[in-house]
C-alpha positions as CSV (number, residue, x, y, z in Angstrom):
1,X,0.0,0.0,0.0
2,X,2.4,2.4,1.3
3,X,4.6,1.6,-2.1
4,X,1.8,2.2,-4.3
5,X,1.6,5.5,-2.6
6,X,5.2,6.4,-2.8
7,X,4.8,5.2,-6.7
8,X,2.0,7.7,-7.3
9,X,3.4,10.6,-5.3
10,X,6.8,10.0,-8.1
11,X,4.6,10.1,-10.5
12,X,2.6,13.0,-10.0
13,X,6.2,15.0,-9.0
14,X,7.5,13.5,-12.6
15,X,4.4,14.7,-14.4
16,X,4.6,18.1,-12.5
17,X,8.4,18.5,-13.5
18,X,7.8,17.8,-17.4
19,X,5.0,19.7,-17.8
20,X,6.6,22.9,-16.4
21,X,9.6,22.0,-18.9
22,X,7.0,22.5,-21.4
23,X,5.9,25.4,-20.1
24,X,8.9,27.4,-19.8
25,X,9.9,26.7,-23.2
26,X,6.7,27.5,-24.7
27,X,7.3,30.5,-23.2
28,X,10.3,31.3,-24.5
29,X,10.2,30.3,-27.9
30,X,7.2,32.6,-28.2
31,X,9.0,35.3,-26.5
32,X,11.4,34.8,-29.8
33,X,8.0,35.0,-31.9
34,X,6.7,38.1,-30.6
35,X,10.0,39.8,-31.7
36,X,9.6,38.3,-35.1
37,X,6.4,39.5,-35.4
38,X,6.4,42.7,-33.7
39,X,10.4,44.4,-33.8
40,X,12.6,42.9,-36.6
41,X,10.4,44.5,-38.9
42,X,11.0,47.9,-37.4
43,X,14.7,47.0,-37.1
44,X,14.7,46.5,-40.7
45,X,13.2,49.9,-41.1
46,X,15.8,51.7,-39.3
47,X,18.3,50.2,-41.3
48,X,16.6,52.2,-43.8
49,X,14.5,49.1,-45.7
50,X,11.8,50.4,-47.4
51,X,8.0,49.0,-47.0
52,X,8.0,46.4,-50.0
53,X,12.1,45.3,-49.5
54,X,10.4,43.9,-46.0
55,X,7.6,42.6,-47.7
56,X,9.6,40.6,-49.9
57,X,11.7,39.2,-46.8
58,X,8.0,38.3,-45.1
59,X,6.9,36.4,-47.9
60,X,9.8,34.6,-48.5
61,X,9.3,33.5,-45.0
62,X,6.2,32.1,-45.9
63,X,7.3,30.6,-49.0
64,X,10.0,28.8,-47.1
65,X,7.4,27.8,-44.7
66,X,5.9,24.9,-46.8
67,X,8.9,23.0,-47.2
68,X,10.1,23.5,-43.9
69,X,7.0,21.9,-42.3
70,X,6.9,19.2,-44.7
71,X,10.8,18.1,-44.0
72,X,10.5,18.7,-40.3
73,X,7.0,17.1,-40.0
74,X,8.1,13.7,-41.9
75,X,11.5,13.5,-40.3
76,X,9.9,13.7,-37.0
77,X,7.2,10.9,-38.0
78,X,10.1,8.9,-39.6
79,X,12.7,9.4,-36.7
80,X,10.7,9.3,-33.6
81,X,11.7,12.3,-32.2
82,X,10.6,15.6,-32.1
83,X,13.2,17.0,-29.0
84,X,16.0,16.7,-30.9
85,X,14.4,18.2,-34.3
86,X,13.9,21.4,-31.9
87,X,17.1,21.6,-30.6
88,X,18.4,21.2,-34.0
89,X,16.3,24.0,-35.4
90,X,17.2,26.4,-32.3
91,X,20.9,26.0,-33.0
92,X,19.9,27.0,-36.9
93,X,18.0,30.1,-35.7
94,X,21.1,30.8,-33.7
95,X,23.4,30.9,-36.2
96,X,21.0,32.8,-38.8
97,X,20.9,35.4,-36.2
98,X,24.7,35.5,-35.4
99,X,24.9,35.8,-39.4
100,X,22.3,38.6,-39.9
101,X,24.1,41.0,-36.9
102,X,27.0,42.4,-38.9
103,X,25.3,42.9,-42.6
104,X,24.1,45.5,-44.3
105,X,23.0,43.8,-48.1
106,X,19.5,43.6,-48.8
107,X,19.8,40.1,-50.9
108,X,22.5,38.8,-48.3
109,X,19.8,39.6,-45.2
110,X,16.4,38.1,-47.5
111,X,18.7,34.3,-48.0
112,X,19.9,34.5,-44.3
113,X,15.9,35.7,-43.0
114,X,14.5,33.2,-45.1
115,X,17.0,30.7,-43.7
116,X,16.2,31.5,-40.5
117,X,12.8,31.3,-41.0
118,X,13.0,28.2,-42.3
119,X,14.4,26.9,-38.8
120,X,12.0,29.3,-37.1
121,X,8.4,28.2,-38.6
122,X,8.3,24.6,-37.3
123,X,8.7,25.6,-33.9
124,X,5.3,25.9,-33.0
125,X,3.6,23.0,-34.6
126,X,6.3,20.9,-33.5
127,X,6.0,21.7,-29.9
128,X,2.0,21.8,-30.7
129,X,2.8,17.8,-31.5
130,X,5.0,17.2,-28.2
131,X,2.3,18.9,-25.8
132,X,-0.2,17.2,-27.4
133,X,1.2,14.0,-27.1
134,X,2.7,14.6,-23.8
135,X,-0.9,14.9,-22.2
136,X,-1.3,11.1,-22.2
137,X,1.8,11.2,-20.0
138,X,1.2,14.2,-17.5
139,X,-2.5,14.4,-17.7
140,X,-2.5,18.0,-18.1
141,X,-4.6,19.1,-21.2
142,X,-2.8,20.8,-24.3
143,X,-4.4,24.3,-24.0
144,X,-2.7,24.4,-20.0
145,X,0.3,24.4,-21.3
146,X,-0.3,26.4,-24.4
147,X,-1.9,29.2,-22.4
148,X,2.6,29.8,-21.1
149,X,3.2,30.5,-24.8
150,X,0.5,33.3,-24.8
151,X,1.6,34.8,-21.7
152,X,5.0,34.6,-23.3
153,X,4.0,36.6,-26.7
154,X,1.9,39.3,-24.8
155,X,4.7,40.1,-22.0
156,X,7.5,40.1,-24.2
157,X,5.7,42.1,-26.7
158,X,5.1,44.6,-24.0
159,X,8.4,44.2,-22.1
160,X,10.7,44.0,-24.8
161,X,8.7,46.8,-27.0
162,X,9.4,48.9,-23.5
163,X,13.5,47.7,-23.5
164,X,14.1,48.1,-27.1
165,X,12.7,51.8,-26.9
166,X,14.8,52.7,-24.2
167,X,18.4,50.9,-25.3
168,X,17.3,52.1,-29.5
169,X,16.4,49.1,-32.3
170,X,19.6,48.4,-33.2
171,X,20.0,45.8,-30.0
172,X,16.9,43.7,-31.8
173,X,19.2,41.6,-33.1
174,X,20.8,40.9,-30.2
175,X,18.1,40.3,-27.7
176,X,16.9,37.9,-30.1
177,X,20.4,36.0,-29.8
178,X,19.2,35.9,-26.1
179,X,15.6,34.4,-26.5
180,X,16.7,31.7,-28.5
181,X,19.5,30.8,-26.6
182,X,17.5,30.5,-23.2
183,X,14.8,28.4,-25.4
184,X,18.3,26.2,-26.6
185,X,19.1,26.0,-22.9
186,X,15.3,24.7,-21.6
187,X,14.6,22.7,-24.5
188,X,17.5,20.1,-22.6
189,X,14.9,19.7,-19.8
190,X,11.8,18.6,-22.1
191,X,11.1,14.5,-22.6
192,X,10.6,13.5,-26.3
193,X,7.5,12.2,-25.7
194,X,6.1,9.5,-29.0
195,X,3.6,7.2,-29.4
196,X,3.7,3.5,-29.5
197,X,6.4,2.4,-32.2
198,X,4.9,1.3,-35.2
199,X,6.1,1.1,-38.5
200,X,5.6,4.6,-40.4
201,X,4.5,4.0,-44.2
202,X,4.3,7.4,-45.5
203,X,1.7,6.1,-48.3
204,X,-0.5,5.9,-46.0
205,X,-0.6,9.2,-44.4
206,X,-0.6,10.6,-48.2
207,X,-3.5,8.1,-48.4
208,X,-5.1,9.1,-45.4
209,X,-4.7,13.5,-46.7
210,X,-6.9,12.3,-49.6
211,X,-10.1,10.6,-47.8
212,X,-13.0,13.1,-48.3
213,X,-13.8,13.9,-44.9
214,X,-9.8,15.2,-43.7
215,X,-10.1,17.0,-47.4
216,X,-13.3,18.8,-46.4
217,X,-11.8,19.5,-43.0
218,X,-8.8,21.0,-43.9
219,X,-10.1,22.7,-46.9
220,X,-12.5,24.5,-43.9
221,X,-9.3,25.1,-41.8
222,X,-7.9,26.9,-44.5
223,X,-11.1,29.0,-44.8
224,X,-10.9,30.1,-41.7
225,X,-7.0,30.9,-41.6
226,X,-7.1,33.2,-45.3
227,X,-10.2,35.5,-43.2
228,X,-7.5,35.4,-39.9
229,X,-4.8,36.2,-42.3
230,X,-6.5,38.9,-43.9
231,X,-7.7,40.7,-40.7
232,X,-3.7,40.0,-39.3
233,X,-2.0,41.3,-42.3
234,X,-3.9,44.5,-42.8
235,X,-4.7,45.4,-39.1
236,X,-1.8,48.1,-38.6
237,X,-2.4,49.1,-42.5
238,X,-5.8,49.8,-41.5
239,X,-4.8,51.4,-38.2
240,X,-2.3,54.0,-39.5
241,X,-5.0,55.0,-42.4
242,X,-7.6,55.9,-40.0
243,X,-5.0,58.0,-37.9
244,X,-3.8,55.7,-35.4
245,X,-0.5,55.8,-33.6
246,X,2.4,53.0,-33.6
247,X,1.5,52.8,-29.4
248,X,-2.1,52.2,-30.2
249,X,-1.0,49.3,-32.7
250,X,1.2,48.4,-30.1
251,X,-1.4,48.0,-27.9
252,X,-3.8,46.2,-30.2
253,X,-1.6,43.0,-30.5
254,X,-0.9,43.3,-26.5
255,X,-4.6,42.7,-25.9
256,X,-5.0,40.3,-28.5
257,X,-2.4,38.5,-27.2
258,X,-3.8,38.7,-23.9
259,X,-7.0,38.2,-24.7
260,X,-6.4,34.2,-25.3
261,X,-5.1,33.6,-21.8
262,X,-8.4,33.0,-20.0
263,X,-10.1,31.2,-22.9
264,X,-7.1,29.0,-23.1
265,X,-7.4,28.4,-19.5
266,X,-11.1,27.6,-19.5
267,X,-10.6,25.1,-22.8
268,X,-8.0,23.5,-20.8
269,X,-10.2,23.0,-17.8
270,X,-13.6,22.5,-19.7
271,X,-13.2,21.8,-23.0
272,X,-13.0,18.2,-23.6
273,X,-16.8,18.5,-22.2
274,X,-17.9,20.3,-26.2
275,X,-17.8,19.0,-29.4
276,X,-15.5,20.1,-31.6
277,X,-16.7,21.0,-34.6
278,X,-19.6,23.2,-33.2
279,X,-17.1,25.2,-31.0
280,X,-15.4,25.6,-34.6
281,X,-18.6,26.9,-36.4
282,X,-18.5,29.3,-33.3
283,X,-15.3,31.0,-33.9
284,X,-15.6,31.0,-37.5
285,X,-18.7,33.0,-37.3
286,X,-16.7,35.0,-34.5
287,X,-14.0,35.8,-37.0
288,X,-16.8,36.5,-39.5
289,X,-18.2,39.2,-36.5
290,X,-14.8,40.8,-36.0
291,X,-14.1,41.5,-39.7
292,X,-17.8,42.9,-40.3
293,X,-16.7,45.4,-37.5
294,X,-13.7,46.2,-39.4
295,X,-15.4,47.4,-42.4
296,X,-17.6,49.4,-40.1
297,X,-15.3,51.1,-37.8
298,X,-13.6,54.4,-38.5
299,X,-12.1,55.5,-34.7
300,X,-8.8,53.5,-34.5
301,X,-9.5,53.1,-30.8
302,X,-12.1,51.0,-31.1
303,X,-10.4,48.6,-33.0
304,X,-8.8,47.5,-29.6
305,X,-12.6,46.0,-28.9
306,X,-12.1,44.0,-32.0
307,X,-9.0,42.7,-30.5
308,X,-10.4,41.6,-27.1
309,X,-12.7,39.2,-29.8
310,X,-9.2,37.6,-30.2
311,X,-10.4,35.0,-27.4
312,X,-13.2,33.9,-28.9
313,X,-12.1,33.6,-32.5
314,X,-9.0,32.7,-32.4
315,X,-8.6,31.1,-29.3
316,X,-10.9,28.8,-29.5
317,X,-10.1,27.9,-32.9
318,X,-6.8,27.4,-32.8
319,X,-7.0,24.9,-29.7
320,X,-9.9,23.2,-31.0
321,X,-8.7,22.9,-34.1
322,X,-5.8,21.0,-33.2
323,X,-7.6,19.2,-30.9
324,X,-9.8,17.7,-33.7
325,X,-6.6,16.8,-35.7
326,X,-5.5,14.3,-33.1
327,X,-8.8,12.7,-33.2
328,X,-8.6,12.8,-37.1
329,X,-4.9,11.8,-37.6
330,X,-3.6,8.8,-36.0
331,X,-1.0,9.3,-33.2
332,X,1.8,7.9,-35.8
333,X,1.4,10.4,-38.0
334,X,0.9,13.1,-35.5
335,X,4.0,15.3,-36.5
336,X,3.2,15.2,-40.1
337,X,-0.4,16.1,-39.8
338,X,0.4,18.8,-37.9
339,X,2.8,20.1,-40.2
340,X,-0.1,20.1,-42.8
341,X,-2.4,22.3,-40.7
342,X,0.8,24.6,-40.3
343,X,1.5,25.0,-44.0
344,X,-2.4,25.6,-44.4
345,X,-2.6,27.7,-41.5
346,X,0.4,29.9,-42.2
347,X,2.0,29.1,-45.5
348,X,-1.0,29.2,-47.4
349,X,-3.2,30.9,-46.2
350,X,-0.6,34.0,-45.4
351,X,0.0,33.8,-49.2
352,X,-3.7,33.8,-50.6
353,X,-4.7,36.8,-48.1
354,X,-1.3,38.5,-48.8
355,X,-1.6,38.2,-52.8
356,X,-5.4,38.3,-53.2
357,X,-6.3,40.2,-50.5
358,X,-3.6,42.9,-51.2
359,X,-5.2,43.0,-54.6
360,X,-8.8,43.6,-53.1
361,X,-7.8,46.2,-50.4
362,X,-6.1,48.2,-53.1
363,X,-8.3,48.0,-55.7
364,X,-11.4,48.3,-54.2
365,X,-10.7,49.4,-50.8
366,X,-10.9,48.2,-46.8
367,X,-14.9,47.8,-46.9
368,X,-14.6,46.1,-49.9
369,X,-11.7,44.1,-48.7
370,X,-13.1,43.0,-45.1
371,X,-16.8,42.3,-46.3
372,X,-15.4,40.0,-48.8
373,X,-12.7,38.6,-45.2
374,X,-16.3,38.2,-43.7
375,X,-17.8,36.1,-46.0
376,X,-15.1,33.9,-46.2
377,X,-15.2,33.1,-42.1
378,X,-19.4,33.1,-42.1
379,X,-18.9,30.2,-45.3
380,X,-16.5,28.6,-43.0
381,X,-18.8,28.4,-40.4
382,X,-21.7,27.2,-42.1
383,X,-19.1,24.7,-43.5
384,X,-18.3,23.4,-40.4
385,X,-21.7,23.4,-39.3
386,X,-23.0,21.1,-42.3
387,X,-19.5,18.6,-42.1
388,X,-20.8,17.9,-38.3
389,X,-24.6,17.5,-39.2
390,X,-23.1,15.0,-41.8
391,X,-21.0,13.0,-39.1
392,X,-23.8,12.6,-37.3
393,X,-26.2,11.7,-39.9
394,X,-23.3,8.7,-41.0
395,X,-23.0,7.7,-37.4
């Protein structure tokens, strides 16, 4: 008795230990993100980079995307391992960044940022893979662990947005150097969690992409990622047309980014209890909300309401979402599938709402552009909608 005891108390303590591991680095790989996202953009434009130079460099990113999901996702199926595939991409990172400090050429910075977004990209779905799979392990739901990534983006956004102005841009680089070498450093404390060995014959994942039901879901998934794309891409655009200042859109992502913490939480804790597909349909038609309030709004302060609506579009989707792909995708394949979502998801979908979507807001302007952003999320929803009544029906 007492040993069984003893047993379970070094269990729960094991469990306890590994998912803060997981934690901590989620943090700190998306502390890396947020400056991605938010600053080395602006550190290219003090270097005197003009608008379109770092557009180029963004959707080369994208581009490089694909393939890097794709190789990282297959490897990691083929190999069994997704801890050392991270370490190995965090050591790329680090040496793309070490490369980028001390030049000046716009061609030689595009290869080495497209490089380094090629070891950058598959961070996230490849640590989306390990907390998933480490759940069956630790017992503590994906979305719990997920929420530390969140925190991550939103205080490092702020925090490092508030360091950066005081020591000047030109340290982006180097504070970057720092993130990803305290992410190298914790990603020795995660366990690389797989399932049961089995045989991996890539046919049949290929096999399994073309079955009419993961078709229809994914063709939905990438529905709702081109209307999230298109309100992502043009948010600041929109923004700084309608008068607003760099600390408001500085403030927008910090309460979208904050905005997913509690709904995160509450999908960790209560989630497992709703369906899927209707909490989809939900944020679909959320996403389909927000955009309609885009078109609408002309004071740039109240787009930081549509950004509290973060929670309940994205945040829901993106958890549920993935949780759906491990009911969809058997465990073997885990990695790979997840790479899929990732390339629909950000390769793309970033591309379609980047080209075609740059095409409509130019042409025919932001009302134009974010009625035709809400159609696409309310189709999505109905879509999703209609592929559960059809489930159901089969049952």
């Amino acid at each position: 008795m007492n040993d069984t005891v003893t047993t379970g108390r070094a269990l729960s303590s094991t469990a306890k230990q590994e998912t803060l591991a997981l934690r901590a680095f989620n943090f700190s790989t998306f502390s890396t993100q947020a400056l991605v996202v938010s600053f080395i953009p602006l550190y290219f434009m003090t270097k005197g980079f003009s608008e379109s130079q770092i557009g180029v460099i963004y959707s080369a990113g994208l581009f490089v995307s694909i393939f890097a999901n794709i190789i990282t996702g297959l490897a990691s199926d083929k190999y069994r391992t997704i801890r050392k595939l991270l370490i190995a991409l965090l050591f790329g990172q680090l040496i793309m960044v070490s490369i980028l400090f001390p030049l000046e050429n716009v061609v030689l910075i595009t290869i080495v940022m497209t490089l380094f977004y090629f070891f950058q990209t598959p961070i996230n779905p490849l640590s989306d893979s390990l907390i998933l799979l480490s759940s069956q392990h630790t017992g503590t739901p994906y979305a719990l662990i997920r929420i530390f990534g969140s925190l991550g983006f939103a205080l490092s956004a702020y925090l490092l947005g508030l360091l950066l102005k005081a020591i000047g841009s030109d340290w982006t680089i180097a504070v970057a150097l720092g993130t990803i070498s305290v992410s190298l450093f914790l990603s020795l404390f995660i366990k690389d969690y797989q399932s049961k060995a089995r045989k991996i014959e890539f046919s049949g994942f290929f096999k399994l992409l073309g079955q009419r039901h993961v078709m229809i879901f994914f063709l939905l998934i990438l529905m709702v990622s081109v209307s999230h794309r298109m309100y992502e891409g043009f948010l600041a655009v929109t923004m700084r047309q309608l008068g607003a200042s760099d600390t408001l859109v500085g403030l927008a992502l910090l309460v979208s980014a904050t905005s997913e913490i509690p709904i995160l939480f509450l999908l960790g804790k209560y989630g497992h209890k709703l369906r899927e597909l209707p909490l989809l349909a939900f944020a679909s038609l959320m996403y389909g909300l927000r955009l309609w309030l885009m078109s609408e709004i002309t004071d740039p302060h109240w787009f930081i309401a549509t950004q509290a609506m973060h929670s309940i579009s994205f945040g829901i989707y993106f958890s549920t979402a993935l949780r759906y792909i491990s009911f969809l995708i058997p465990d073997e394949y885990r990695s790979s599938g997840q790479a899929v979502y990732t390339i629909i998801w950000t390769g793309a979908a970033g591309l379609i709402s980047g080209v075609i979507g740059g095409v409509v807001y130019e042409q025919l302007g932001r009302v134009a552009f974010y009625h035709a952003a809400t159609f696409i999320g309310g189709a999505a929803a109905a879509g999703f909608l209609l592929y559960h009544w059809l489930g159901q029906q089969n049952r």
